[in-house]
Residue, then its C-alpha position, 0 to 999 in steps of 0.5 A: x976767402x970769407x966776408x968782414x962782418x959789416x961789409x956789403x955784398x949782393x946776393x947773386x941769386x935775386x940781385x939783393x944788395x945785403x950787410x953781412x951780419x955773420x957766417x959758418x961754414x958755406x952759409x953766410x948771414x945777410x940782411x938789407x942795409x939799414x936792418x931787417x930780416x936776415x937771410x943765409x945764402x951760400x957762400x958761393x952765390x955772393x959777391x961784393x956789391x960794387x960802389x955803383x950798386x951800393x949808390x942806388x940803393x943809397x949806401x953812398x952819398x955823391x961827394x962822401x967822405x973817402x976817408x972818414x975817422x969816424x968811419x975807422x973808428x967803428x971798423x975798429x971797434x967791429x974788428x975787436x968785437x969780432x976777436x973778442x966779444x959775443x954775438x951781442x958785442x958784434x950786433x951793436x958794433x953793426x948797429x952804430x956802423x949802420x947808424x953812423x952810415x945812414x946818418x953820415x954818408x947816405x943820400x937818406x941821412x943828407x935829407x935830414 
C-alpha cells in the first residue's frame, strides 16, 4: 500500500497531521497542511488522519462540500502530474489543491 500524493496522514510517532508531498521506498515525505518544512517518516509509522483529525486542525469546514467539482478537477490535474510530469509539475498541482482547500473548504478560508 503506498500514500496518494495530496492526501492527509498523521505521523504516529508525534501525533503530527501532515500532506503527503511524495515517497521511495519506506520513506514517505510529508509536510503540514497548508506548506512548511517536509519531513520523512517510515512508511510504517503512517496512518490516514481521520475526518475528526483533519477538522481540528482546520482541514474541513462544518457543512463542506461532499463533493465538489473543483475538488475533482485538481485531484485530476495531481494524478496526471503525478504520471507524467516532473517534480515541479507535481509540487504546483499540490499547491492549487492546498490553495483551493484552504480557500474553499477550511475554517480559516470561511473567516475571509
Amino acid at each position: 500500500m503506498t500514500y496518494r500524493n495530496g492526501v492527509f496522514v498523521v505521523d504516529t510517532r508525534d501525533g503530527r497531521i501532515a500532506q503527503v508531498t511524495g515517497g521511495r521506498g519506506q520513506r514517505v515525505n510529508v509536510r503540514e497542511p497548508g506548506g512548511g518544512a517536509e519531513w520523512e517518516v517510515p512508511f510504517g509509522a503512517l496512518r490516514l488522519a481521520t475526518r475528526e483529525e483533519r477538522g481540528t486542525v482546520g482541514l474541513w469546514a462544518e457543512g463542506a462540500p461532499a463533493r465538489c467539482a473543483e475538488c475533482e478537477e485538481l485531484k485530476v490535474a495531481l494524478r496526471e502530474a503525478e504520471a507524467g510530469g516532473g517534480r515541479a509539475d507535481v509540487d504546483t498541482a499540490l499547491v492549487a489543491q492546498r490553495m483551493h482547500w484552504t480557500n474553499a473548504h477550511t475554517l480559516a478560508g470561511e473567516a475571509r
